[in-house]
N, C-alpha and C positions, 0 to 999 in steps of 0.2 A: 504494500500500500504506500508505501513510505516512497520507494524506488520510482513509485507510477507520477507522484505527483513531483517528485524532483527533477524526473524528466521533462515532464511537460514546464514544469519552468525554465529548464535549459533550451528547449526548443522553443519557448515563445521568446526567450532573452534572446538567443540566434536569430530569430525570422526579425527582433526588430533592430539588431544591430545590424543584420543585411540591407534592411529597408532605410534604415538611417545613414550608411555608407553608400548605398545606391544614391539617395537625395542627395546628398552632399557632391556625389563625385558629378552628378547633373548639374548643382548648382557651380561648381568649378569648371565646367565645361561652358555655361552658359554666361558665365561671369569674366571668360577670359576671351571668349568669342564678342562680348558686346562693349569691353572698354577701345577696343576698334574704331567704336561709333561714336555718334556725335552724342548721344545719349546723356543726359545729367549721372552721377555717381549716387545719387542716392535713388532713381529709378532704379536703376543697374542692379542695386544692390537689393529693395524690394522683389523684383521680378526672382535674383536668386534664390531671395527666401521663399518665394511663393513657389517656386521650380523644387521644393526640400517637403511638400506638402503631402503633392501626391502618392509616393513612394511612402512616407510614414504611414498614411491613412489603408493603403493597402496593407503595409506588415500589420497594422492594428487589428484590422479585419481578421487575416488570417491568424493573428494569436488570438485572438478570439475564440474562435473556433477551436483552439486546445483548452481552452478550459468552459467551453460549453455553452457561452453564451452567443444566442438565435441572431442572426443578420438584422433583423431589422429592430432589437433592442442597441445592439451595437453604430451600424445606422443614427440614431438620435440621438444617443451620448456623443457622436463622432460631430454630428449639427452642429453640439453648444459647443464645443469644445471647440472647434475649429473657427467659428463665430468669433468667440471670446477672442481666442490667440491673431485674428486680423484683424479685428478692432483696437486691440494695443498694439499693435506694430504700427498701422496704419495713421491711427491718430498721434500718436509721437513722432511719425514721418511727417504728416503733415504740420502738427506745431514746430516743429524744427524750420521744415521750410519758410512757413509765414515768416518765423521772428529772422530768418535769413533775409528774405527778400524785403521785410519792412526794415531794416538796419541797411540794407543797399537802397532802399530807396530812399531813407533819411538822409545819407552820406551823398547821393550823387545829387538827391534835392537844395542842399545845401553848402556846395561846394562854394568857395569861392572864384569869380571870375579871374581869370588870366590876362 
């Protein structure tokens, strides 16, 4: 009893550090392909985190299923969770930007003439 269940937690630890090594080396692939472009750096760097997304939410899925819990209970834990974690990334990327571009636009609004 003891063996079945230590397995199953080495196998869902495996499936998500493959799924988290998979997102990662995407997002390395995807992040070194678009500082190329003319892209801002903190786009660049959203899109890579968003590129790290997929790959988890599937290893999650599949540990799921070792320890027994139904697709579509998993499914709506995966909603909030997923919800939550773009809404703080997102809104700190965007606060970051505002007080960027309001601090460039104070500074070249009041430069002085030459």
């Amino acid at each position: 009893m003891t063996t079945d269940i230590t397995t199953q937690i080495i196998i869902v630890v495996a499936t998500l550090l493959i799924a988290l090594s998979m997102g990662l080396f995407l997002r390395y692939l995807l992040v070194r392909r678009l500082k190329k472009t003319v892209l801002d750096n903190w786009l660049i760097q959203i899109l890579g985190f968003l590129i790290i997304i997929p790959p988890v939410i599937v290893g999650t899925i599949v540990a799921s299923f070792f320890f027994g819990i139904q697709l579509p209970e998993m499914l709506a834990i995966l909603q909030y969770v997923v919800k939550d974690i773009l809404n703080v990334h997102l809104e700190s990327r965007i606060e970051h930007t505002h007080h960027s571009t309001s601090n460039w636009c104070w500074t070249y609004a009041h430069e002085a003439p030459q």
